[in-house]
C-alpha positions as CSV (number, residue, x, y, z in Angstrom):
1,X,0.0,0.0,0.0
2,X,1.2,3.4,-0.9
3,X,1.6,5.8,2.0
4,X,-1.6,8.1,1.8
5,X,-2.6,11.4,3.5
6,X,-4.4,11.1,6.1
7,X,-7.6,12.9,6.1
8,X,-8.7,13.5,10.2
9,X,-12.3,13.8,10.6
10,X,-14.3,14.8,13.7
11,X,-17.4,13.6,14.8
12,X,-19.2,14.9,17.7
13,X,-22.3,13.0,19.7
14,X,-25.4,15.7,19.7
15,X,-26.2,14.4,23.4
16,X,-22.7,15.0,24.6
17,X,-22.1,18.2,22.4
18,X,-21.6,20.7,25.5
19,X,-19.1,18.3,27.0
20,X,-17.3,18.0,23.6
21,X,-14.5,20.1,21.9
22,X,-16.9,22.4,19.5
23,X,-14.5,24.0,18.3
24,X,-14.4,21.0,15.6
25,X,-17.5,20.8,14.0
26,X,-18.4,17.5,12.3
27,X,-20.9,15.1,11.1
28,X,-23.2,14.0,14.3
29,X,-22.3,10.4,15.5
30,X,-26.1,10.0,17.4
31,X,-28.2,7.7,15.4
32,X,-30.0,7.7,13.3
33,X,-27.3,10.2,11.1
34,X,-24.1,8.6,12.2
35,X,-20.8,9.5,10.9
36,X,-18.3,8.3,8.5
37,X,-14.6,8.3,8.5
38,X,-12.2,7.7,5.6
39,X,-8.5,6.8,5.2
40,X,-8.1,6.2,1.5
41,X,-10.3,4.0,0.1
42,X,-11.1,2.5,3.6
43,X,-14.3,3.9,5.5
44,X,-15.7,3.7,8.7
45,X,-19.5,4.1,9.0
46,X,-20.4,4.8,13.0
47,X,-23.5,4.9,14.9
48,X,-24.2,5.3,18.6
49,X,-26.8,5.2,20.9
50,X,-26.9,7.9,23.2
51,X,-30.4,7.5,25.7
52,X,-29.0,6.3,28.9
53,X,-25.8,5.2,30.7
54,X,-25.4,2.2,28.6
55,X,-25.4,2.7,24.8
56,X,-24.7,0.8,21.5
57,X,-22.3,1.3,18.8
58,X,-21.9,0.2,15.4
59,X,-19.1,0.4,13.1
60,X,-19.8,-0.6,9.6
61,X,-16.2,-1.2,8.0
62,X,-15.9,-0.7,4.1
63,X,-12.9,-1.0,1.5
64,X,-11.0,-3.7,3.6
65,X,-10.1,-7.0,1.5
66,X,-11.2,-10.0,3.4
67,X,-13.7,-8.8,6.3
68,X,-16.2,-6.1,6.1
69,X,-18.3,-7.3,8.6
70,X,-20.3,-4.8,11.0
71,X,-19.1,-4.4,14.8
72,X,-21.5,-3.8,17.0
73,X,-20.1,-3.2,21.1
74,X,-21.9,-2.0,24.4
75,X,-20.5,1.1,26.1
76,X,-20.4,2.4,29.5
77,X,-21.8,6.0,28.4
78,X,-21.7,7.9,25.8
79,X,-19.6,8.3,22.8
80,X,-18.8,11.8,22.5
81,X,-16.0,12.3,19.4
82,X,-14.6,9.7,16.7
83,X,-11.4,10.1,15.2
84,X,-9.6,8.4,12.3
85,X,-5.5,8.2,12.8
86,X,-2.3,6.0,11.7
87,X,-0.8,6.0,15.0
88,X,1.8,3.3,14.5
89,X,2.5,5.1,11.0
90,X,1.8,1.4,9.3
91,X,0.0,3.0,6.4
92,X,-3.1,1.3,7.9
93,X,-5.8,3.5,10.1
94,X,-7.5,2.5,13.1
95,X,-11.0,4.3,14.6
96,X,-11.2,6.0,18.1
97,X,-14.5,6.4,19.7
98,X,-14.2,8.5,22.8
99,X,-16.7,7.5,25.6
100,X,-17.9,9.1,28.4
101,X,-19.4,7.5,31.5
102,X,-22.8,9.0,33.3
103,X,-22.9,10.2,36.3
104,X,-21.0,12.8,37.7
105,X,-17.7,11.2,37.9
106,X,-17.8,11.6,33.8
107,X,-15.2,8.6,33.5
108,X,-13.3,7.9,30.2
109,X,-13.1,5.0,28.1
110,X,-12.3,4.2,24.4
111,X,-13.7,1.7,21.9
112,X,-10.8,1.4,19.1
113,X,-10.3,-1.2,16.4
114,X,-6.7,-1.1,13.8
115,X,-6.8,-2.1,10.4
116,X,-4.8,-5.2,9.8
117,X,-2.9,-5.2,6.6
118,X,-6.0,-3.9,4.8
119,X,-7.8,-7.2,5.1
120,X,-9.9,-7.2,8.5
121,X,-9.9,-4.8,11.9
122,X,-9.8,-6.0,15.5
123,X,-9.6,-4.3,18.6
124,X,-7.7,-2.4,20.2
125,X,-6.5,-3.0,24.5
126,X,-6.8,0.5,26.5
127,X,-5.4,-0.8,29.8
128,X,-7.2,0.6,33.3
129,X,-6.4,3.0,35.1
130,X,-5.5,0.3,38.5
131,X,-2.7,-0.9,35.8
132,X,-0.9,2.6,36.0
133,X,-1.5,3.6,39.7
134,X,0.9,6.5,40.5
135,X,0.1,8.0,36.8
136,X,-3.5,8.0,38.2
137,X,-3.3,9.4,41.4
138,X,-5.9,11.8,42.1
139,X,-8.1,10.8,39.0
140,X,-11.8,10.3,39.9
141,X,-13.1,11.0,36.3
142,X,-13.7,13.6,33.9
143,X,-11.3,13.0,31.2
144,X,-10.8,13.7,27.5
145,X,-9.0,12.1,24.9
146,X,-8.0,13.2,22.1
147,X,-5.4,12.1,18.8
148,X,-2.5,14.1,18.6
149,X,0.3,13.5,16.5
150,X,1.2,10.1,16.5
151,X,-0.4,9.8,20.3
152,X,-3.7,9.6,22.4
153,X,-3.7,11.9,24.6
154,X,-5.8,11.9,27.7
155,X,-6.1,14.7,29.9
156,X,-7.9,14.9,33.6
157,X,-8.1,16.4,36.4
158,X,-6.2,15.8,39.4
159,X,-8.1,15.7,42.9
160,X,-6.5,15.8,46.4
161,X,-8.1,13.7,48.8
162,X,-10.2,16.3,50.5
163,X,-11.5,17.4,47.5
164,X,-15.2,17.0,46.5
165,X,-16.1,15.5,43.1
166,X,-17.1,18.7,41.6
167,X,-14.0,20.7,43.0
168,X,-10.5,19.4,42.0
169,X,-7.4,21.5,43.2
170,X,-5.1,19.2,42.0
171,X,-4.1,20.9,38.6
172,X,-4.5,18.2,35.7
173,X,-2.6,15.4,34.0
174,X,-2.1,14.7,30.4
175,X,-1.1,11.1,29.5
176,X,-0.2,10.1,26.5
177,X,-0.3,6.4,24.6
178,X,1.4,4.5,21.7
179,X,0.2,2.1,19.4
180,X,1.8,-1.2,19.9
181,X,1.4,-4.8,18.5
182,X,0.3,-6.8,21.8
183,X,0.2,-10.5,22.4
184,X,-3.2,-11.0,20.7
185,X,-3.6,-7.5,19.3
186,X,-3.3,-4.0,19.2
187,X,-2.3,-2.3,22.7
188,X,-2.2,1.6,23.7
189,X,1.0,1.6,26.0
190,X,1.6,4.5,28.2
191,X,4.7,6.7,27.5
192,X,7.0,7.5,30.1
């Protein structure tokens, strides 16, 4: 495959537009509209649910060479921004959804599959925050993720341990992730 421009599209969730970053405006991810992402002649077709605290996505692949079959996943929340990306600069892309949790502790997760040599997708391992424990201190929530470069980048705020939910004094944190093969996968592995 020749190496390709990567064209970075946005999508935002109508029912998590205020928490979003509106500054980039996109095509709405909410069904029954969805979204679609392109890298090449590879597309990404989303949908999500977004009427309660546990919603459904669907992620209709296109263009790949062996499996174009339709991924449907529960999440935890709801998925606020998609984002195409190369991180591992393998001239394949992989799909970011970016989910947030209700409730008032707002807490982040990620529903991600890579391309594999243009032929199929699988998913790709965000490990939990009890993996990383002093990179997590003072996180209760509220974070954001976001592609950058060749990173993810999550950002949150830090809380001391008299602080209330809705008042952290802590400052905030920004980690930030690399794409690496895994075991049985794809894996986001912290940077140091």
């Amino acid at each position: 495959m020749t190496q390709k421009t990567l064209r970075l599209l946005i999508c935002l969730a109508a029912a998590a537009s205020a928490q979003a970053d509106t500054a980039c405006p996109g095509a709405q991810l909410a069904a029954p509209a969805g979204c679609e992402l392109s890298y090449g002649d590879i597309r990404f077709a989303l949908q999500a649910s977004a009427g309660g605290s546990i919603n459904q996505l669907r992620i209709q692949p296109a263009g790949l060479a062996v499996d174009n079959s339709e991924i449907s996943t529960e999440l935890d929340g709801t998925a606020y921004r998609a984002e195409i990306a190369d991180l591992d600069s393998n001239g394949w892309p992989e799909v970011y959804v970016f989910v947030s949790s209700a409730g008032s502790g707002s807490y982040g997760s990620l529903a991600a599959y890579a391309v594999n040599n243009g032929k199929s997708i699988t998913p790709i391992y965000l490990p939990p925050p009890e993996q990383s424990p002093r990179d997590f201190q003072g996180y209760m929530g509220h974070d954001r993720f976001a592609v950058e470069g060749d990173q993810l980048m999550r950002r949150f705020p830090v809380y001391r341990p008299t602080d209330s939910n809705a008042t952290p004094t802590g400052g905030s944190r920004e980690l930030r992730y690399r794409l690496v093969p895994g075991e049985a996968g794809w894996v986001l592995q912290l940077v140091p």
